[in-house]
Steps between C-alpha positions, in 0.01 A plus 500: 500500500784737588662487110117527381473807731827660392437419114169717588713739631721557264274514213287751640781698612635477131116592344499834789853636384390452149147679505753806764768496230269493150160663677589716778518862358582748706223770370213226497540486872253782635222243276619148614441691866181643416377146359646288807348771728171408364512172650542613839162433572323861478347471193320113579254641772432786199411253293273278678279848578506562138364183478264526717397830394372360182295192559508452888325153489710323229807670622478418867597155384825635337578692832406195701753267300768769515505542852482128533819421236697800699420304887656232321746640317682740710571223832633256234735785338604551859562145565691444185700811585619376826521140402742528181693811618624588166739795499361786275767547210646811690626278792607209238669720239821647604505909341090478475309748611156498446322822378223473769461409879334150529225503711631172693837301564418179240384499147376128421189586428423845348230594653406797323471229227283338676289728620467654111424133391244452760287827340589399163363143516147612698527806249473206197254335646257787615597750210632302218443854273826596702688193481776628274578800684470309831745237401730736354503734806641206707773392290586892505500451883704166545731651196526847710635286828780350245602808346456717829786212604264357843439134333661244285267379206433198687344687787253668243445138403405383818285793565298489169363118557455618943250780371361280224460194729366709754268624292368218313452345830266795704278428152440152535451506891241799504342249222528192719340729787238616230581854516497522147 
């Protein structure tokens, strides 16, 4: 497990000095910020009043299975955190410096990933209309936490199939409960 572990390693530490070396431009900084600062978690409680705002009945059930894929979702990105104790790249690259303050010590998962996947998914399912846009704004966000220099691509990874999982699962449990 430990040459699996260091293969992983290595690899992803190889894909995030690529994507700093080819990607990373200096003046797009100020709008990889802007983007990653969107998925601080602000703009999701915005969203679910828009939503509600609209049609309050139909859209009850889309606030109802967010706040349900988020209570799962954020105590297993804790857990993960603190069980796998991944250095961010910062603290495993010698001469990186990351162009933003993480928000926490360990970056295996990203959880601004999986937070953005969590809205994106129930955003799908409620409001497929805004599907594209909604998919696309989270791969902005787990790209942002890459390019900002906070994750490895591999922590994006694991955050895009927490927030999907997540989500998929509130869904079929308020359906098993017959809340849908």
């Amino acid at each position: 497990m430990g040459i699996l572990k260091t293969q992983f390693q290595q690899a992803d530490t190889d894909a995030f000095l690529w994507v700093q070396k080819k990607l990373c431009k200096k003046q797009h900084v100020p709008v990889v910020k802007a983007i990653s600062t969107s998925g601080d978690g602000w703009c999701y409680p915005i969203i679910a009043a828009i939503a509600l705002i609209q049609n309050f009945n139909t859209n009850l059930m889309f606030l109802y299975a967010c706040l349900l894929a988020y209570a799962m979702q954020v105590p297993l990105y804790i857990l993960l955190k603190k069980k796998f104790k991944r250095n961010r790249p910062q603290d495993f690259i010698a001469s990186f410096e990351a162009k933003i303050k993480p928000s926490d010590q360990f970056s295996f998962p990203s959880g601004h990933t999986a937070a953005a996947f969590v809205m994106a998914t129930q955003i799908i399912i409620f409001f497929p209309l805004f599907s594209i846009a909604a998919i696309i704004w989270a791969i902005l966000i787990g790209a942002s936490r890459v390019l900002l220099g906070v994750h490895f691509p591999g922590d994006i990874l694991a955050g895009l199939l927490l927030g999907i999982l997540c989500s998929l699962l509130s869904v079929e449990l308020l359906s098993l409960l017959s809340i849908f």
